[in-house]
DSSP file (Angstrom, degrees, kcal/mol; ACC not computed):
  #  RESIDUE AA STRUCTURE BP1 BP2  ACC     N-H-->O    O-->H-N    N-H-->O    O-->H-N    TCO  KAPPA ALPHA  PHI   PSI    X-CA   Y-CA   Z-CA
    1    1 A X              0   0    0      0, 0.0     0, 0.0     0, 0.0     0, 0.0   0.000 360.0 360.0 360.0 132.6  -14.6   16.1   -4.6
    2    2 A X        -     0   0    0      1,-0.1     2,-0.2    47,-0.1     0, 0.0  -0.298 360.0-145.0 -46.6 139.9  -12.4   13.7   -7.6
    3    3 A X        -     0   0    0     48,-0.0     2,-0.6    47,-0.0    46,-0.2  -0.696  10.2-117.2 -94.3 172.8  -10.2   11.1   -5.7
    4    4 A X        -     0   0    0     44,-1.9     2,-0.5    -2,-0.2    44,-0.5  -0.893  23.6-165.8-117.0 134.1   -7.2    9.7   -6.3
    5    5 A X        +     0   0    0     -2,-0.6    70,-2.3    70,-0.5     2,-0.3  -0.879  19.7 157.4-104.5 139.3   -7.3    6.1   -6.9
    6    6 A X  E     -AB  46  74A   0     40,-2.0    40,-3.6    -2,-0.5     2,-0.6  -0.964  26.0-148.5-159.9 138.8   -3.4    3.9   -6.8
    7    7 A X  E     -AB  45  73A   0     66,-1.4    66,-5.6    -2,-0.3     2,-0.3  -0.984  19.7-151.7-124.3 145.9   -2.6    0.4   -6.2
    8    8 A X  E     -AB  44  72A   0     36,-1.6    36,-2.5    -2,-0.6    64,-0.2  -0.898  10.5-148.5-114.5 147.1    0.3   -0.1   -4.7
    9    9 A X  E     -AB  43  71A   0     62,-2.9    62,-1.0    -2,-0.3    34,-0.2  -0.583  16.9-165.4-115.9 176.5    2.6   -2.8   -4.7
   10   10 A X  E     -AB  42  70A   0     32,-0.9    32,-1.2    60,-0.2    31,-0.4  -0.420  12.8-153.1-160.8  87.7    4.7   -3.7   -1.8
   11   11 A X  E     - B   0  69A   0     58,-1.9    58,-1.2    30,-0.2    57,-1.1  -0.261  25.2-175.6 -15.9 124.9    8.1   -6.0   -1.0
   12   12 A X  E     - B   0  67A   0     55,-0.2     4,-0.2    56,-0.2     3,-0.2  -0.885  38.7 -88.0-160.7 147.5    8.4   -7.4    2.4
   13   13 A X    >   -     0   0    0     53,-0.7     3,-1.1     1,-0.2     2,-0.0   0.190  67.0 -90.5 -58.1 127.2   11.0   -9.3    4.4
   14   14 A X  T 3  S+     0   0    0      1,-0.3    -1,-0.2     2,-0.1    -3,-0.0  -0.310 115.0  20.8 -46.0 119.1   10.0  -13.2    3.6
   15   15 A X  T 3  S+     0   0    0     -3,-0.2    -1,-0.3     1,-0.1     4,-0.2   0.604 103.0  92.3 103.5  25.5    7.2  -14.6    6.5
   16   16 A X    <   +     0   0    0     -3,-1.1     4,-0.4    -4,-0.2    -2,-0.1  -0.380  54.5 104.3-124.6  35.8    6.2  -10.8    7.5
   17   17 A X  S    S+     0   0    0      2,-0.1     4,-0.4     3,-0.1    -1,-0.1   0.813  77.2  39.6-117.3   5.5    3.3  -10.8    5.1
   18   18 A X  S  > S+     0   0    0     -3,-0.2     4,-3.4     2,-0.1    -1,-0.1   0.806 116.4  51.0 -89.2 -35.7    0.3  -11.2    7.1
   19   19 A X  H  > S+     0   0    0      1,-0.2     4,-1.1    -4,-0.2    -2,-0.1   0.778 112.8  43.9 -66.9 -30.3    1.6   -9.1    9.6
   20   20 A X  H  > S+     0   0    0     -4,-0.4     4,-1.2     2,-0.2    -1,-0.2   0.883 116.3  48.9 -60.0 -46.9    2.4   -6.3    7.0
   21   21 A X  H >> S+     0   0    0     -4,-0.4     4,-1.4     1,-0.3     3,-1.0   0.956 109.1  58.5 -74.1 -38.6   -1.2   -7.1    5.3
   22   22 A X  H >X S+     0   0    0     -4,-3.4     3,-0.8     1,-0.2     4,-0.5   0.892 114.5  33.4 -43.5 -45.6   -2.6   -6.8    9.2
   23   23 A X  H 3< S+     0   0    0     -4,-1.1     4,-0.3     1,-0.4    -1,-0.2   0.612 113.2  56.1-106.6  -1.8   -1.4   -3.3    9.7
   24   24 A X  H X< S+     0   0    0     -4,-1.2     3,-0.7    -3,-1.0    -1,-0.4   0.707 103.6  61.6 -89.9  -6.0   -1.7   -1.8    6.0
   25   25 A X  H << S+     0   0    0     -4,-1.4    -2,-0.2    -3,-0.8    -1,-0.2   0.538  96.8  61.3 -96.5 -13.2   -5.3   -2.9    6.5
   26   26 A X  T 3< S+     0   0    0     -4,-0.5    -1,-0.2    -5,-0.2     2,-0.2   0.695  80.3  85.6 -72.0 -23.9   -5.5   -0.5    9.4
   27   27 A X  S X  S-     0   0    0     -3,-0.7     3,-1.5    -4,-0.3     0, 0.0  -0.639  82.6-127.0-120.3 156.1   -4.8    2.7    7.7
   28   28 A X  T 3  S+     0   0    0      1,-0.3    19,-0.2    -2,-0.2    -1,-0.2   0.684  96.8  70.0-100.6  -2.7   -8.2    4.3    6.1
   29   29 A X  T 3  S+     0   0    0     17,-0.1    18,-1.1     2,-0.0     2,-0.3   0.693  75.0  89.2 -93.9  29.9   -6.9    4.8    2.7
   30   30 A X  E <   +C   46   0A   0     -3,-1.5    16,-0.2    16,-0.2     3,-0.1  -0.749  47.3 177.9 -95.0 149.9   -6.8    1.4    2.0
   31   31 A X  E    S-     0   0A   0     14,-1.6     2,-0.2     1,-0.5    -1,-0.2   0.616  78.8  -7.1-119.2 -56.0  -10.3    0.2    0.4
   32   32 A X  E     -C   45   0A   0     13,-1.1    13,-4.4    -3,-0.2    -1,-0.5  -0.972  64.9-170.5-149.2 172.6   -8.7   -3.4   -0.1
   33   33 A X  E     -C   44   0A   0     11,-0.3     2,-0.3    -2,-0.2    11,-0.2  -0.881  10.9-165.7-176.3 122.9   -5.2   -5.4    0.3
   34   34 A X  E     -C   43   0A   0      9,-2.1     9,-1.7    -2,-0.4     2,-0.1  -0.933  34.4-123.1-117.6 141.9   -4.1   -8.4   -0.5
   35   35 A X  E     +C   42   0A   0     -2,-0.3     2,-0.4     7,-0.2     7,-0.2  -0.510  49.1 170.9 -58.4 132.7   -1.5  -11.4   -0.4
   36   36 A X        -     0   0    0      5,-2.9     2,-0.4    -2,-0.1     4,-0.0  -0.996  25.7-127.7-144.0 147.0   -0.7  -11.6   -4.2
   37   37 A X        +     0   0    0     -2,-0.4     2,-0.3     2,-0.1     4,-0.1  -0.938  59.6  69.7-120.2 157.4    2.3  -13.9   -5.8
   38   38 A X  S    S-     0   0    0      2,-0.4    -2,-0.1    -2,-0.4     0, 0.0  -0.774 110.0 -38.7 106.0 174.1    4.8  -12.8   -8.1
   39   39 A X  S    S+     0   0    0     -2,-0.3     2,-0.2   -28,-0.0   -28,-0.1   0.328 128.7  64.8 -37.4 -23.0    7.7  -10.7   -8.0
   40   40 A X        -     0   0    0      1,-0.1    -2,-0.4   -29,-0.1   -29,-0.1  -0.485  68.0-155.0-111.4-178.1    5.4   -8.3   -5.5
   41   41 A X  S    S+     0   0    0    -31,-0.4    -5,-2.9     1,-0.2     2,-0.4   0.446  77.3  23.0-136.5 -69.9    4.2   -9.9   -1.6
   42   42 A X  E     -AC  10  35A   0    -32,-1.2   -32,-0.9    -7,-0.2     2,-0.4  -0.884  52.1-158.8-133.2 161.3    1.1   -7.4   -1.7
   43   43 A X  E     -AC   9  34A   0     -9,-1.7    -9,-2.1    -2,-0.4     2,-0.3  -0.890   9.0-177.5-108.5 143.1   -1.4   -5.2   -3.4
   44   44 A X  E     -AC   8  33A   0    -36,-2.5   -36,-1.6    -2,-0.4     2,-0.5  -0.972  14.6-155.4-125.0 147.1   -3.2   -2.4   -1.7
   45   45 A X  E     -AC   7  32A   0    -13,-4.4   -14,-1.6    -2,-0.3   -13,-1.1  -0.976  32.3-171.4-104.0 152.4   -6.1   -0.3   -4.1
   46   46 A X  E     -AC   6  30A   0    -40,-3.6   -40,-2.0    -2,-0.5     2,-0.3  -0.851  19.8-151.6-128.3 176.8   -5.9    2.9   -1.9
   47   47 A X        +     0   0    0    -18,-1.1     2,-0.2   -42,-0.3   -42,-0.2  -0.761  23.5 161.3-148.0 141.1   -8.3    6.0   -2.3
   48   48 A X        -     0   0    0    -44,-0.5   -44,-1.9    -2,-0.3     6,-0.1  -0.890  38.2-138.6-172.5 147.8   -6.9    9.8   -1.3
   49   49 A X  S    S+     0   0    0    -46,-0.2     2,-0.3    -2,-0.2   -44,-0.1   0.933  86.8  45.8 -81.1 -38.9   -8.5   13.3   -2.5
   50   50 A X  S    S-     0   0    0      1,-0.1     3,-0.4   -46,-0.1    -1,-0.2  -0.901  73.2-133.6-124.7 164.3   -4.8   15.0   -3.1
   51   51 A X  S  > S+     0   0    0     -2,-0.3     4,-1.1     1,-0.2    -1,-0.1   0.594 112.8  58.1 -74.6 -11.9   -1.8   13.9   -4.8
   52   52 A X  H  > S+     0   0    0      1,-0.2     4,-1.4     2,-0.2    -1,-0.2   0.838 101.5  58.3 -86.1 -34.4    0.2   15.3   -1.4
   53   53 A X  H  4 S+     0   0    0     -3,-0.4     4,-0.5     2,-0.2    -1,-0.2   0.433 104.2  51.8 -67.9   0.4   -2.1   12.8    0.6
   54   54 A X  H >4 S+     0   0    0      2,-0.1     3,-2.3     3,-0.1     4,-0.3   0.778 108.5  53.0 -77.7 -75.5   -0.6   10.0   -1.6
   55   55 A X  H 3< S+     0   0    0     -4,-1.1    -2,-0.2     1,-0.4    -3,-0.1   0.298 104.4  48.1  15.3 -55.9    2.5   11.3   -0.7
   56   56 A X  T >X S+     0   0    0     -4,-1.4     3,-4.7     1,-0.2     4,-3.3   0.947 112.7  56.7 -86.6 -48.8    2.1   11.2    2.9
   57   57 A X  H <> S+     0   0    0     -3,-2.3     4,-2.5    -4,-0.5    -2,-0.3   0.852 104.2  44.1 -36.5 -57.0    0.8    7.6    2.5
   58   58 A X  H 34 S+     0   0    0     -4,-0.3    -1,-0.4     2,-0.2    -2,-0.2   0.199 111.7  60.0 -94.5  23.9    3.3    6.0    1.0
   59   59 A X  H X> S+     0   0    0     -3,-4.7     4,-0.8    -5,-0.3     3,-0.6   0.640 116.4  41.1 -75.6 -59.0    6.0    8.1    3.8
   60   60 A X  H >X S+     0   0    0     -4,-3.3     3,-1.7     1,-0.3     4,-1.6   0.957 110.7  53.0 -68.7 -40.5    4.0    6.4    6.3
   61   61 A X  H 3< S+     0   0    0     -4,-2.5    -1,-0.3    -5,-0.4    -3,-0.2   0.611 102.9  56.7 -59.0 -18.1    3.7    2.9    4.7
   62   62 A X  H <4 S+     0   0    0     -3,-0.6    -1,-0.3     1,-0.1    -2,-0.2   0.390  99.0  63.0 -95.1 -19.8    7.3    2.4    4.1
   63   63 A X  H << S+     0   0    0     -3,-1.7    -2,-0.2    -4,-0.8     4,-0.2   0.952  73.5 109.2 -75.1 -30.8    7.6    3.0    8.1
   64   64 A X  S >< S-     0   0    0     -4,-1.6     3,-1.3     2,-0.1   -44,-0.1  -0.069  85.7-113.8 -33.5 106.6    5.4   -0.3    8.4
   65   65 A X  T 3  S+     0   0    0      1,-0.2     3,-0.1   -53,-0.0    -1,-0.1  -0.194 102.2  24.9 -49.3 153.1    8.5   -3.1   10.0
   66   66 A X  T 3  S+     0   0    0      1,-0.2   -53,-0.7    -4,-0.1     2,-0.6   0.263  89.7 116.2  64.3  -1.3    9.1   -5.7    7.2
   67   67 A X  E <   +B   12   0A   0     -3,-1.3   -55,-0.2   -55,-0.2    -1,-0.2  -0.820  35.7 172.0 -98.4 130.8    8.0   -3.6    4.2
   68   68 A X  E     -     0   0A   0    -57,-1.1     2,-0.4    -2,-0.6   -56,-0.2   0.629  56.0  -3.9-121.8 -10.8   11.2   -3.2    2.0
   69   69 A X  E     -B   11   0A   0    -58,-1.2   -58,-1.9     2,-0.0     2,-0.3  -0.939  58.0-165.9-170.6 160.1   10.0   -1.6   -1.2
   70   70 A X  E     -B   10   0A   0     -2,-0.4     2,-0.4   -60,-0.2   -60,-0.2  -0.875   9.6-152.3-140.6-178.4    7.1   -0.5   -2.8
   71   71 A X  E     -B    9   0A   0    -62,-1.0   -62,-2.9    -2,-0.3     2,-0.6  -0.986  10.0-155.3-138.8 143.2    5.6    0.6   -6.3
   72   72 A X  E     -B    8   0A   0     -2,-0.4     2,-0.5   -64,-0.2   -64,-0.2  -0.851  10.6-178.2-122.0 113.0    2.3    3.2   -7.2
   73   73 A X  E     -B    7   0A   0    -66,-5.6   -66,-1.4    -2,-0.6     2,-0.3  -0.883  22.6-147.7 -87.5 160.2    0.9    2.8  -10.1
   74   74 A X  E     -B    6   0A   0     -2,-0.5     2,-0.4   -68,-0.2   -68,-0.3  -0.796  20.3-138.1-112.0 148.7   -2.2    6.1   -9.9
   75   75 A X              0   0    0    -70,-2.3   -70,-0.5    -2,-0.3    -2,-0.0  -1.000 360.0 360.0-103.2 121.4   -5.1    5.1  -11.7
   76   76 A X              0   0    0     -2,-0.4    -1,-0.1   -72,-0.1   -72,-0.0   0.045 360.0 360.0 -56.1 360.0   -7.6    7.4  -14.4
């Protein structure tokens, strides 16, 4: 079955960004995540089969304490 490929970008409360990376690195549709510097704190590439399983991802990722905004770009 086609997946859906997104990175996502992610804002989080200054000094929370290992602990943020720790616990987005728990959930299984992340394939990889990183500290990245910019204007963004981190990137995650995630993997998901429907566009309602993004959905739900980025519901739950925004509960993550210290994460204060986030961005998805979907990839072709």
């Amino acid at each position: 079955m086609p997946t859906i490929t997104a990175f996502v970008l992610i804002l989080v409360k200054s000094g929370e960004e290992d602990t943020v990376l720790e616990e987005i690195r728990k959930m299984k549709e992340v394939k990889e995540a990183r500290i990245v510097y910019g204007p963004w704190d981190l990137i995650c590439r995630i993997e998901v089969e429907h566009i309602n399983q993004l959905q739900t991802f980025i519901y739950e990722l925004r509960k993550i304490p210290g994460v204060e905004q986030t961005t998805t770009l979907i990839s072709t």
